[in-house]
C-alpha positions in Angstrom: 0.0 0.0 0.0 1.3 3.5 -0.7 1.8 5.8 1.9 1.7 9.6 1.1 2.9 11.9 3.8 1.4 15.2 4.1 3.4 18.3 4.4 2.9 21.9 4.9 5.5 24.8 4.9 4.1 25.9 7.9 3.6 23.7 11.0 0.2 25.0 11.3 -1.7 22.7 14.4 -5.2 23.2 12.5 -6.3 22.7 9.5 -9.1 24.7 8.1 -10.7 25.1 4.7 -12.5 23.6 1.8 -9.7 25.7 -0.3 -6.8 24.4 1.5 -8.2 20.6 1.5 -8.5 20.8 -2.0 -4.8 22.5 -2.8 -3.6 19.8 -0.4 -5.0 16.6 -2.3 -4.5 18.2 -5.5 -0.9 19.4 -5.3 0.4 16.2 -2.6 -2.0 13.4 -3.7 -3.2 13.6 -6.6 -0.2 13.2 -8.5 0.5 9.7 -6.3 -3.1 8.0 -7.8 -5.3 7.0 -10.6 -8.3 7.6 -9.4 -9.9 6.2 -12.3 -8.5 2.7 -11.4 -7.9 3.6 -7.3 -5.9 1.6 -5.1 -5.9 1.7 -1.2 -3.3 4.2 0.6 -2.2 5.6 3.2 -2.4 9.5 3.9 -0.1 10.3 6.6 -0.9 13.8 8.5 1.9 15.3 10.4 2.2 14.5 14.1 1.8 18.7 14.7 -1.4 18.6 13.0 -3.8 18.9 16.0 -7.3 19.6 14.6 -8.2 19.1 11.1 -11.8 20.9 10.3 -15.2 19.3 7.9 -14.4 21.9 5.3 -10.6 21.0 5.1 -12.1 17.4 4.8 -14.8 17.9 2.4 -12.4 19.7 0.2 -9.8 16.9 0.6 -12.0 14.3 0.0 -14.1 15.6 -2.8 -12.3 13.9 -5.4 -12.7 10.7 -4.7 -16.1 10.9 -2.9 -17.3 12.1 -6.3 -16.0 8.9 -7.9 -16.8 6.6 -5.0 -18.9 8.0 -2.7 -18.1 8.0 1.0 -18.0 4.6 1.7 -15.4 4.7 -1.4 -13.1 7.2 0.8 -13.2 5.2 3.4 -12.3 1.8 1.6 -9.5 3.3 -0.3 -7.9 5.7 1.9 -6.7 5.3 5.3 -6.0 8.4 7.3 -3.2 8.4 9.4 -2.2 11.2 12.0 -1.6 12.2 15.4 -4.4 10.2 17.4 -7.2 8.3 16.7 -9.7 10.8 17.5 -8.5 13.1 14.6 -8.9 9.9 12.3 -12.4 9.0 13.6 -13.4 12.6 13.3 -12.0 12.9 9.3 -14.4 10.0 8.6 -17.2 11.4 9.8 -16.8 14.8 8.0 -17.0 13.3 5.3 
């Protein structure tokens, strides 16, 4: 399974934004997938990232929820970051 860590200039501790969710998946994932023909990965979140909002998710996500619906997400990507509550909580903004 490919693992694609995410990385920000800035150690921001929240991420917030439909905007920046998209920028992220487009500019740092994106170019790692078909998703066309997707394949499970990984999508590792820096340990700093403390909070990460619904609108960064739904912007992140929109992609391949368009394709595959949420259920989709959630079968091909696996969200990876600081503790489990921040990956329970992605999930459900979805």
């Amino acid at each position: 399974m490919k693992v694609i860590k995410i990385e920000f200039v800035q150690q921001e501790p929240s991420l917030v934004g439909d905007d920046i969710g998209r920028e992220t998946f487009t500019e740092q994932v994106l170019p790692n997938v078909d998703i066309e023909n997707m394949e499970e990965i990984t999508v590792q979140f820096p340990e700093y990232v403390s909070l990460i909002t619904s609108s960064f998710v739904q912007g992140f996500s929109n992609a391949i929820v368009k394709r595959y619906n949420r259920d989709g997400f959630k079968k091909f990507v696996h969200i990876k970051a600081a503790t489990k509550k921040i990956e329970t909580d992605f999930y459900e903004d979805l």
